[in-house]
Each structure stands twice: as C-alpha cells, then as structure tokens.
C-alpha positions in Angstrom: 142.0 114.1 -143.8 140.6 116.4 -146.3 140.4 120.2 -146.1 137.3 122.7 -148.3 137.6 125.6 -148.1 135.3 127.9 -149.7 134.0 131.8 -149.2 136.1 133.5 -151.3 135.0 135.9 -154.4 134.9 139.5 -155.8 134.2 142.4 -153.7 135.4 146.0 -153.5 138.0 147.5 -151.5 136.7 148.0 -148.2 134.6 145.4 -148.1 134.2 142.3 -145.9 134.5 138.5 -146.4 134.1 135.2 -144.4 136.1 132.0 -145.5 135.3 128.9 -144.2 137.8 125.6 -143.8 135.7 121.9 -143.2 137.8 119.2 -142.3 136.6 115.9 -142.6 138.3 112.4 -142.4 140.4 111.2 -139.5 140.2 115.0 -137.9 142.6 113.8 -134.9 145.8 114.1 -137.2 145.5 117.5 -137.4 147.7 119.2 -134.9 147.0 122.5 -135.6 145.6 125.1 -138.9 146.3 128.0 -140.6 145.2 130.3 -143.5 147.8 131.1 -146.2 147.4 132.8 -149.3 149.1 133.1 -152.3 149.9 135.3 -155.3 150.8 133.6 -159.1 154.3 134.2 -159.1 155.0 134.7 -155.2 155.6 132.4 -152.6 152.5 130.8 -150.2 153.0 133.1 -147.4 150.8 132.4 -144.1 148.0 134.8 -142.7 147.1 133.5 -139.3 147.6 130.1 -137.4 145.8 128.9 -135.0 146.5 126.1 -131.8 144.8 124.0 -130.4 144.2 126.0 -127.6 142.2 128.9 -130.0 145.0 131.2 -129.6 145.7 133.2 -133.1 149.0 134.5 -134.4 148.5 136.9 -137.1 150.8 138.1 -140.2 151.5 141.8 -139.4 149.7 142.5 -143.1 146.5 141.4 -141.8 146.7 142.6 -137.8 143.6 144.1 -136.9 141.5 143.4 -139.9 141.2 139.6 -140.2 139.9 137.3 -137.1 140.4 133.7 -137.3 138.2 131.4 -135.8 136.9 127.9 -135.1 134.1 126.1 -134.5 135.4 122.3 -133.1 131.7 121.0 -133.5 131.3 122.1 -137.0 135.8 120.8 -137.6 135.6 124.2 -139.1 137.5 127.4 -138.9 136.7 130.4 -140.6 138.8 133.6 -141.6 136.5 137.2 -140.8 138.5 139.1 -143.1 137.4 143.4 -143.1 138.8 146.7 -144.8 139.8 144.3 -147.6 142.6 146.0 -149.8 143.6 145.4 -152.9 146.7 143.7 -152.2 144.9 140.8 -150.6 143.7 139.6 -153.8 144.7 135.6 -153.7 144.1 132.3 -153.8 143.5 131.6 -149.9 144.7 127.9 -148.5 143.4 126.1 -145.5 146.6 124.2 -143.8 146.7 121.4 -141.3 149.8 120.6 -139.5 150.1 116.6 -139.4 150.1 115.5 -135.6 152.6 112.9 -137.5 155.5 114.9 -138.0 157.0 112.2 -140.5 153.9 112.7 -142.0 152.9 115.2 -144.9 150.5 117.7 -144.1 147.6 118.7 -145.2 146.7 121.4 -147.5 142.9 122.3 -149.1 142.0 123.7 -152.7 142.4 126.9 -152.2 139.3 129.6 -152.6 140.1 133.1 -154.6 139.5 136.2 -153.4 139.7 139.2 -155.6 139.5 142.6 -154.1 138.8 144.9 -156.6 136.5 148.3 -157.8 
C-alpha cells in the first residue's frame, strides 16, 4: 500500500485549503485513515479519522473548520481545511491503519502547509 498525499502550501490566515490522500496498491489492508500533522520538534498529533463507515472524529483544534472526506472510487480522502490559523502551520500525514494488526501501518510523505501573512 502506498499513500500521496499532496495539496498543501502557503496561504494567509483565513484562508482555505484542500489536501488530498491517493492510496494505491493492495487498498483492502487498509482498515481505516486519518490526517495527522506535525510540528519540528512536537509530537505527530492526529486531526481527524475516519471509518469505514464515513463517520469522522475530529481533534477539538480543528472542530468546525476542517471536513474530512472520501471518495472510495477515486481510494482518496481529502481534508477541506477553512479559517486556516497560524498555528496550523505543518507538515500534514495521510495514515492507514493496517487491517493486519501484526502488521505495520501505513504512513504517506507528508505535504506542508504554511499559514502565514
């Protein structure tokens, strides 16, 4: 399984973004996804998962400005991220939990986003 994420980039506070997460390869290992982010010098910290089942749990950070969602036909999911701040300058991760729990999972390159003026 691989994960590509890609969308991320500069843009002021306020201001909108859409990430996007391909996964390609044996797609039926992947039990569920997620969007995590991380700062240089902090912990990976997630920002939403998402089941099967399309149901979305968000950090409390992010509640009510980012919307996760998925497109199976595409084995895509996207983060609609709005009212960007400052503080969510990071390098954003696309995650896939391994329907193998012995298994490792499955992590993608990770796409900056700076929010800045």
């Amino acid at each position: 399984v691989q994960l590509q994420a890609s969308g991320g980039g500069l843009v002021q506070p306020g201001g909108s973004l859409r990430l996007s997460c391909v996964a390609s390869g044996d797609i039926s290992m992947i039990y569920s996804m997620a969007w995590y982010r991380q700062i240089p010098g902090k912990q990976r910290e997630l920002v939403v998962s998402i089941n099967k089942g399309g149901w979305s749990s968000y950090a409390d950070s992010v509640k009510g400005r980012f919307t996760a969602s998925s497109d199976n036909a595409k084995s895509t999911i996207y983060l609609e991220m709005n009212n960007l701040k400052p503080e969510d300058t990071a390098t954003y991760y696309c995650y896939g939990r391994n329907s193998n729990p012995t298994a490792a999972d499955y992590w993608g390159q990770g796409t900056l986003v700076t929010v800045s003026s």
